[in-house]
C-alpha positions in Angstrom: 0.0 0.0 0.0 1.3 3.6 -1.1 2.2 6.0 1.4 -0.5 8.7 2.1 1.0 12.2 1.6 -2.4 14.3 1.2 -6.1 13.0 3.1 -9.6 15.2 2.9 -11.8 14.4 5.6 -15.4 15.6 5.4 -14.5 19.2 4.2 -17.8 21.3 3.1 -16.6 24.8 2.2 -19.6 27.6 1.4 -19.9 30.9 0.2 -21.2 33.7 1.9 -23.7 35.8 -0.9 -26.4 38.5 -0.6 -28.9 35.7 -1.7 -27.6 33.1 0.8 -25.0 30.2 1.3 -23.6 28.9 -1.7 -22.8 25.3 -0.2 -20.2 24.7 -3.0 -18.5 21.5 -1.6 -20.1 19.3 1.1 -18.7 16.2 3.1 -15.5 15.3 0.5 -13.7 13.0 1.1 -10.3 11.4 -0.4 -6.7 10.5 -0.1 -3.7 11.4 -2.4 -0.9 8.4 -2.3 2.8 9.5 -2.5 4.1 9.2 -6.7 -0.4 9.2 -8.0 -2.3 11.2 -9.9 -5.6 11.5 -8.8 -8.2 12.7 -10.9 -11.0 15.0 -10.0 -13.6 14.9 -12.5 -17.2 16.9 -13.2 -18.8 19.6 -14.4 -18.7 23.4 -13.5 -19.6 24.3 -10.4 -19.3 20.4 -9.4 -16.8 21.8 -6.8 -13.5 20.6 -7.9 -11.5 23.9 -7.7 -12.7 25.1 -4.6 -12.0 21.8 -2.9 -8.0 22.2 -4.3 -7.8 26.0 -3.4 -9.2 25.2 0.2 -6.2 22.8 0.1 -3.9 25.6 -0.9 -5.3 28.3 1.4 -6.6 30.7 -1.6 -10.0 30.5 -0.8 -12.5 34.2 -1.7 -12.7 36.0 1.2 -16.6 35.1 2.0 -15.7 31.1 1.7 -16.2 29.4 4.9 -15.2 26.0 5.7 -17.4 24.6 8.0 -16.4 21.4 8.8 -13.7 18.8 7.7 -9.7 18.6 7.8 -7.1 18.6 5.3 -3.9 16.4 6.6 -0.7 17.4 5.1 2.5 15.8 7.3 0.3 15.2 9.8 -0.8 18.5 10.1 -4.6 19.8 9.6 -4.1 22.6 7.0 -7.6 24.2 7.9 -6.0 25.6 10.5 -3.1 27.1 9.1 -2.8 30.8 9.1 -1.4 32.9 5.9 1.8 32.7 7.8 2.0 29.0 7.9 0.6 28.5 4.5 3.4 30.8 2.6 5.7 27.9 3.9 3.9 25.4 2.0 2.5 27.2 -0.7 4.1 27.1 -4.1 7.2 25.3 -2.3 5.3 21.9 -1.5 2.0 22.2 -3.2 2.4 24.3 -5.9 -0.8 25.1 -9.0 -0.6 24.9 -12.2 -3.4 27.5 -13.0 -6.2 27.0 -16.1 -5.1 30.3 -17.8 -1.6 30.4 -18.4 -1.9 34.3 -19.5 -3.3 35.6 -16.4 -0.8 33.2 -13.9 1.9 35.1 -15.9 2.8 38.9 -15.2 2.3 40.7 -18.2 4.8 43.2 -18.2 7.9 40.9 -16.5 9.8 38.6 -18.5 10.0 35.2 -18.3 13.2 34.7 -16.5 12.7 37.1 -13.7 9.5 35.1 -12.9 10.7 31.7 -12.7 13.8 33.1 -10.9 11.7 35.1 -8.0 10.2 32.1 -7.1 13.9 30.4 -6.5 15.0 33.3 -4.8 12.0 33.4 -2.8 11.2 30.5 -1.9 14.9 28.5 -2.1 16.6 31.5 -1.4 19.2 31.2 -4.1 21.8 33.5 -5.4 20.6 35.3 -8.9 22.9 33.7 -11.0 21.8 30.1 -9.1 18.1 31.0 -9.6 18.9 31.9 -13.3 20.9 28.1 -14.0 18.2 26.5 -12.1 15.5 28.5 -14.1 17.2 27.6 -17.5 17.4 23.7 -16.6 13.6 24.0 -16.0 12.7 25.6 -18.9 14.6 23.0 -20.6 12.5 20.5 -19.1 9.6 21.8 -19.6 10.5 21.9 -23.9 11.1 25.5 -24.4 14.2 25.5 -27.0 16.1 28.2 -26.9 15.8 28.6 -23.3 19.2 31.6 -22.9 16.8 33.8 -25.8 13.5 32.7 -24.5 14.6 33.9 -20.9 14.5 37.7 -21.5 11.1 37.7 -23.3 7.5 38.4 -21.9 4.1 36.2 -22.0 2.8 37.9 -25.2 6.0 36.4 -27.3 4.9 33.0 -26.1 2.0 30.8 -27.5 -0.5 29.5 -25.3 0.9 26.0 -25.0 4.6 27.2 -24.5 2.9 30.1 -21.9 1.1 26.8 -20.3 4.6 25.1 -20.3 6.2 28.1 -18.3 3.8 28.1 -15.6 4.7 24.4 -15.1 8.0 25.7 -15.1 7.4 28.0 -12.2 5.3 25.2 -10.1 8.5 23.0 -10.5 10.6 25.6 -9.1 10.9 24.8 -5.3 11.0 20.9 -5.6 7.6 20.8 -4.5 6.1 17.0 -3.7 2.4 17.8 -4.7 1.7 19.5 -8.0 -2.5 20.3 -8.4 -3.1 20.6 -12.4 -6.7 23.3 -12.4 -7.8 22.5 -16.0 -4.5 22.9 -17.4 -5.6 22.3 -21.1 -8.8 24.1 -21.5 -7.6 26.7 -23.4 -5.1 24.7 -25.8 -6.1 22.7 -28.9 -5.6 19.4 -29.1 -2.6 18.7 -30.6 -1.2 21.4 -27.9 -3.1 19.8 -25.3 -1.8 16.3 -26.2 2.0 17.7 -25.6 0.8 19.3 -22.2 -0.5 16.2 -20.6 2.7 14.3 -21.7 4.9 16.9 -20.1 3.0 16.7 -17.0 3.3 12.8 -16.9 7.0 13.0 -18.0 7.7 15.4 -15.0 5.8 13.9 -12.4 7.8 10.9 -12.8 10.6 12.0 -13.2 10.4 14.4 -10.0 8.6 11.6 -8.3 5.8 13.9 -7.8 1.6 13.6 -6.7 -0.3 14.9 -9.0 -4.8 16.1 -8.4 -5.8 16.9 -11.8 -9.0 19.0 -12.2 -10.8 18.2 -15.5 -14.7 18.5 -16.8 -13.8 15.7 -19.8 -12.7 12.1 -18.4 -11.0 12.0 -21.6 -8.0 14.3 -20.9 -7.0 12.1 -17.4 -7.8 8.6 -19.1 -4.0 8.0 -19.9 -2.4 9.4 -16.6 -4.9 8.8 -14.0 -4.3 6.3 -11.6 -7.4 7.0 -9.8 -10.8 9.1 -10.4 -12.9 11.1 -8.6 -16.0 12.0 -9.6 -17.8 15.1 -8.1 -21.5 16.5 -8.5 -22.9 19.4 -7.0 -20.4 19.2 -4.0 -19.8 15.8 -3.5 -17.9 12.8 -4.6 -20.3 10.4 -6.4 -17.9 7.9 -7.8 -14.2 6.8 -6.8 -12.3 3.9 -8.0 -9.6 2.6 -10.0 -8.9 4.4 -13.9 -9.7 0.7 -15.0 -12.9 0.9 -12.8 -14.5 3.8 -13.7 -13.6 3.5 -17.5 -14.6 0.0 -17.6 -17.0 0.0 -14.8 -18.3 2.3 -14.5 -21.5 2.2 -11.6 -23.0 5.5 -11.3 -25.5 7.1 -13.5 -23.8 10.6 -13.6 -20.7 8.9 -14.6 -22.3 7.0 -17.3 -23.4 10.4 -18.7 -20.2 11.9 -18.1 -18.4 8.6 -20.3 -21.5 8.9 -22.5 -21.1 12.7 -23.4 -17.2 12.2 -24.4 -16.7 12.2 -28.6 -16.3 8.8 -29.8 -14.9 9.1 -33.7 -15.7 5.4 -34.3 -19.3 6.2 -34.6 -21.7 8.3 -36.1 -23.7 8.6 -32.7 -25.2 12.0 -31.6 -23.2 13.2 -29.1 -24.7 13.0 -26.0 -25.3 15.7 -23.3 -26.6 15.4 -19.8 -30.2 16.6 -19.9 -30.8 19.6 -17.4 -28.6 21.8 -15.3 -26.8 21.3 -12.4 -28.9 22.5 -9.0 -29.0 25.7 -7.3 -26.4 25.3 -4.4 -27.8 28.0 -2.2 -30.9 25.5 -1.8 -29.5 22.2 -2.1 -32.4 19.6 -3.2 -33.0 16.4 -0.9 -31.9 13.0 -1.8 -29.5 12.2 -4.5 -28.8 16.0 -6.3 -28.7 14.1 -9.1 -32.0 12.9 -9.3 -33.7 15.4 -11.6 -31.3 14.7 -14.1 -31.3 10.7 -13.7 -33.3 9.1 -15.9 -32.6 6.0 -14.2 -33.7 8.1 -10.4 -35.8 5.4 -8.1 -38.5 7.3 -5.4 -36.1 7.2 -2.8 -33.5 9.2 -4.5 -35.9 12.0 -4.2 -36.5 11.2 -0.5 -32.9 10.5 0.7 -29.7 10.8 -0.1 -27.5 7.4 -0.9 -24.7 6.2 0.9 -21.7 4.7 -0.9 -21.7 1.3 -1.9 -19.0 -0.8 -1.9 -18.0 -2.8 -5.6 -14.5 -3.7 -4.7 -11.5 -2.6 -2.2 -10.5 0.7 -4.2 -14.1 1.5 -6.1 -17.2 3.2 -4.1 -20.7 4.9 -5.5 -23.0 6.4 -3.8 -26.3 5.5 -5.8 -29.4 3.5 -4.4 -28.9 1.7 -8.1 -26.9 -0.6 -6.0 -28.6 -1.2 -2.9 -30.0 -5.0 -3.0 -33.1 -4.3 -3.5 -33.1 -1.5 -6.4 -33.9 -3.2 -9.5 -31.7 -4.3 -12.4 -30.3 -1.3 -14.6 -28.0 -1.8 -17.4 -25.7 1.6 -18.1 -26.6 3.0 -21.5 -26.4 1.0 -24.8 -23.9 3.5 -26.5 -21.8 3.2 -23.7 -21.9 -0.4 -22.9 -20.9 -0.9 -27.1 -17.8 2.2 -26.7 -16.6 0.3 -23.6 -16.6 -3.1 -25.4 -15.0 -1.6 -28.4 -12.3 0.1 -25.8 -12.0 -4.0 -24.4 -11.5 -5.1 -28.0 -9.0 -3.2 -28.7 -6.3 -4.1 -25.9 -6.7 -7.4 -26.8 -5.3 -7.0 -30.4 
């Protein structure tokens, strides 16, 4: 069994608004092993960034965590102050942000970025910070590194802007890197080179990785494990293998389901609906209203998780022993069996 080096315990973090409590993320719970990458998955406003920035200490000013810990060395980092948190932040758990262009300072060039954060954080000489920042750079793919060094964010493209903020999160040796959507903005060919860097680094630094995503296909090759979230909880956890292959809950059926498959001339699917008002969140199963497989009860009460093997959990009354039989959705059942095929050629 892998070392635990990140564990969420019931954290629920709301929003204080002039129309109520925004209850953004409620009762999560999961466990980062030391050299994973764990995959948060779901829609906007599922809760997946405010669960990492709550890790990070970078919460809005009218968030409020209300219950839950976050154990870091031991340590419960819901109680850290701004104080304690600057010794951690950036140096141990650093962010790799969705929009490359606003991480980056506009107006500074490249060099002098990745170098404050050496000489910040590691407390280097300038002319340490500047080697160290031209072996990253390196690493990262930017050719050229002694000409690229001098320039600003605007020179760059988006995927070699995307490349420099890795850069900067590799700076201080941290041991936890969180990925927020780090592809959103690129195309794919881009995005393709991205998520191979990221895999390349992480282990090679010996790094554990959360990745936040909104499309299961973007973590399906360097996930170990998945966590799906809706409406401020974790649904679904298991295995890549599991919830690819095996998928048990009916949100992440319509998450697989929704994903482009280019072998068939399907309609893509979407997820009828929208997700629910978290100021007033509905009882049961918040997923009900959007379920076309929901049962009575999932209007009435909220479903624990079931258990389908040591490392994969839903929580969906589909699987209590008395629900009745439900077979996921034909399109999906045929993509997963194509998927099957073809690692056995």
């Amino acid at each position: 069994m892998k070392e635990k080096i990140l564990e969420v315990n019931n954290l629920s973090v709301s929003f204080k608004t002039y129309n109520g409590l925004v209850r953004a993320v409620r009762g999560v719970d999961f466990t980062l092993h030391k050299g994973e990458t764990l995959a948060i998955v779901g829609e906007s406003g599922s809760g997946k960034s405010v669960t990492t920035k709550a890790i990070l200490g970078i919460l809005q000013k009218n968030a409020v965590i209300e219950s839950g810990e976050i154990l870091y060395n031991g340590e419960d980092l819901t109680k850290y102050s701004e104080k304690d948190f600057y010794k951690i932040r950036g140096k141990e758990i650093s962010l790799i942000f969705q929009d490359p262009l606003s991480a980056l300072n506009p107006i500074m060039k490249i060099g002098k970025q990745i170098t404050e954060a050496l000489i910040l954080k590691e407390k280097m000489s300038h002319d340490a910070a500047k080697k160290r920042a031209l072996e990253l750079m390196e690493m990262v793919g930017i050719t050229n590194p002694e000409v690229r060094y001098e320039q600003y964010p605007f020179q760059f493209s988006g995927g070699m802007r995307q490349r420099i903020v890795i850069a900067i999160a590799l700076a201080s040796n941290a041991k936890i890197m969180i990925c927020d959507e780090p592809t959103t903005a690129l195309d794919v060919t881009i995005q393709a080179k991205i998520l191979d860097e990221i895999r390349h680094i992480k282990e090679t630094q010996h790094l554990s990785v959360i990745f936040i995503t909104h499309d299961l296909g973007v973590v399906a090759n360097m996930a170990d494990r998945i966590c799906v979230m809706y409406a401020g909880r974790i649904v679904e956890v298991g295995t890549s293998e599991e919830i690819f292959y095996h998928p048990a809950h009916p949100y992440t059926w319509a998450l697989l389901s929704s994903m482009p498959d280019l072998e068939t001339k399907e309609r893509l699917f979407s997820i009828p609906g929208t997700p629910p008002n978290m100021i007033y969140p509905p009882k049961g199963d918040a997923f009900a209203e959007r379920n076309q497989y929901a049962l009575a009860i999932d209007f009435e009460e909220e479903p624990p998780f079931f258990k389908l093997s040591d490392t994969h959990y839903a929580a969906t009354w589909l699987l209590h022993p008395s629900a009745p039989k439900v077979e996921m959705p034909k399109v999906l059942a045929d993509r997963i069996a194509r998927m099957q095929r073809k690692e056995h050629i």
